[in-house]
C-alpha positions, 0 to 999 in steps of 0.5 A: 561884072568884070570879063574871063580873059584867057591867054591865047592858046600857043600853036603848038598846042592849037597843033596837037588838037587839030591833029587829035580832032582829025584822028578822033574823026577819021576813027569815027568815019571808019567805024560808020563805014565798016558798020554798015556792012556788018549791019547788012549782014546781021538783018540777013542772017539773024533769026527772027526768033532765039532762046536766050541763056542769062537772061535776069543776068543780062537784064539787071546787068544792065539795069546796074550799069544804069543805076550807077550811070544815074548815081554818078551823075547825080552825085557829079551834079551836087558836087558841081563837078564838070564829070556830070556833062559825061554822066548825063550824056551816058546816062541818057544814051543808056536810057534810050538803048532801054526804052529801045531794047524794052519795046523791040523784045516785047513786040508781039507780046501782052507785055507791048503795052507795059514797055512802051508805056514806061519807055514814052513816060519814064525812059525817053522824057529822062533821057531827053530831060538830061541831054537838053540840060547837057547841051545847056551846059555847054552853051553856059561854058567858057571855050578859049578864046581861038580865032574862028577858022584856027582849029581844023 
């Protein structure tokens, strides 16, 4: 079996994505630290209770984006395109905020049991199914080779 060489990348370019790394971090960082207040602020002033206009819209809105979630990432996967790790990764995030929104609604309703049935025997086994394979596929990938400790 003979072995994948890849030049080394030049510093220029180990430059650029360290400074990306950084940007993308400090962002993100920021973004966490600012939702933590807003999230306070919502678990104090929300009702318990609201009446809610386009409801069937929201609902198969959502269930749409999800359709086409699993749609591209199936047709991603036949096509062995690289675009199914994003689609996967997506599609999961989308299953679990479903099986999250479909059981939090339903709480104190009949409908309870229906909702965390689907979510424990469809929804949250899928998601988890998809981002295990992701997280396979990224092992199985071939990174360049940078001396550990060159990218900060």
């Amino acid at each position: 079996m003979s072995e994948i060489r890849t030049e080394a990348p030049s510093p220029q370019l180990l430059e650029h994505i360290r400074r990306q790394r950084r940007h993308t971090l400090e962002l993100l960082t920021v973004c966490a630290i600012g939702l933590v207040p807003w999230t306070v602020l919502l678990a104090f002033t929300l009702p318990s209770g609201y009446t809610v206009r386009q409801w069937r819209t929201t609902w198969v809105g959502f269930d749409v984006l999800l359709l086409l979630a699993m749609a591209a990432t199936a047709l991603l996967g036949w096509r062995r395109h690289r675009g199914v790790v994003v689609a996967a990764v997506s599609t999961g995030a989308l299953l679990l905020c479903d099986a999250w929104f479909d059981v939090s609604l339903a709480l104190g309703t009949p409908e309870v049991w229906w909702s965390v049935g689907l979510a424990v025997g469809v929804e949250l086994p899928l998601a988890g199914f998809l981002i295990h394979r992701v997280l396979e596929m990224l092992k199985l990938a071939q990174w360049p080779n940078v001396p550990k400790g060159r990218i900060r």
